[in-house]
N, C-alpha and C positions, 0 to 999 in steps of 0.2 A: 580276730574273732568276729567283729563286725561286718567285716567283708565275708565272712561264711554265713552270718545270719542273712545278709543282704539276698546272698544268693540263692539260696535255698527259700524263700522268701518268696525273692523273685519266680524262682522256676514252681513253685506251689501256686503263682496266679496272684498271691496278696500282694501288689503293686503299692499300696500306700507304706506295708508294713519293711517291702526292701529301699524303698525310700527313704523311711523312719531311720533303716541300717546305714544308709549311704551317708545321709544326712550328717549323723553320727559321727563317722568314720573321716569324714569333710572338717567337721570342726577341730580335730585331734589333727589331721594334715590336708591343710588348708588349700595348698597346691596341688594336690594327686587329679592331675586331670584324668587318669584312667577314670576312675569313680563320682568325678563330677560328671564325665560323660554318661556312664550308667545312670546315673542323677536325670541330666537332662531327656536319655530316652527313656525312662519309666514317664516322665514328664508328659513325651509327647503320648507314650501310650494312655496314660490319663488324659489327655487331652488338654491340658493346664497350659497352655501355651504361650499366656505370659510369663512362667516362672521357667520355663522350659528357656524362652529369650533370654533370659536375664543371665543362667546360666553358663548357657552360650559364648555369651556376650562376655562372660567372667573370664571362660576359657580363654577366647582370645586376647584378654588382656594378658594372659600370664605367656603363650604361646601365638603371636600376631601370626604366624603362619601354618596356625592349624589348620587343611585345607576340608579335615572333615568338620571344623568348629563354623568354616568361611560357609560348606554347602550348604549345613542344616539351618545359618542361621535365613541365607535366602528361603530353604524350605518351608520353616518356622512360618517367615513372614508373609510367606504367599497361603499357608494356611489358613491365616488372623487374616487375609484380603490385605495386607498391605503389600504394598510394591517395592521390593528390593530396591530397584534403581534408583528411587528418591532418598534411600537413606544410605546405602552405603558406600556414595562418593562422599558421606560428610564424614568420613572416617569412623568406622570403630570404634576405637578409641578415646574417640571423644564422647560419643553418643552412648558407652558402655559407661561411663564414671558417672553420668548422670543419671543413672539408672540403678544402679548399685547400690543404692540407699537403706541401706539394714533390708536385704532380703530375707526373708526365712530358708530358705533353699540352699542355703550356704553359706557360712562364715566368713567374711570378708574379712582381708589380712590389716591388722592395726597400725 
């Protein structure tokens, strides 16, 4: 049901209110990267960009070789002016756990 509110949401323009749904629907299953990814791109279409990373960032800890999670997250940081190449020979994964810190954007797993 929340993934139908989400969308509907979504496709009426209210961007905070299918996020409000994803958000939701994320804390119940923590894992669904389908719907963290929905998550992440209302994100960028808000322009929140930091939570938009973090996101991301979450993705690829759950799936290291998500290669749409690897694109956006260079896209992301070339957005914010940061420069890909300085961060992500530090690994992902490491640089994702430090970041992760009770975001609002997603329920991180206990």
């Amino acid at each position: 049901m929340l993934q139908l509110a989400g969308y509907y949401k979504e496709r009426a323009g209210d961007y905070e209110g299918a996020l409000d749904a994803y958000r939701k629907y994320n804390a119940l299953y923590l894992d669904d990267v389908e719907y963290l990814k929905k998550q992440a791109n209302l994100l960028d279409d808000l322009g929140r960009y930091e939570d938009e990373l973090e996101v991301w960032e979450y993705i690829i800890e759950i799936e290291p070789d998500d290669n749409d999670a690897i694109n956006a997250i260079i896209d992301v940081l070339g957005k914010m002016g940061r420069d890909p190449e300085r961060i992500l020979p530090e690994g992902l994964g490491k640089q994702s756990a430090k970041r992760l810190e009770g975001p609002e954007v997603y329920q991180r797993p206990s």
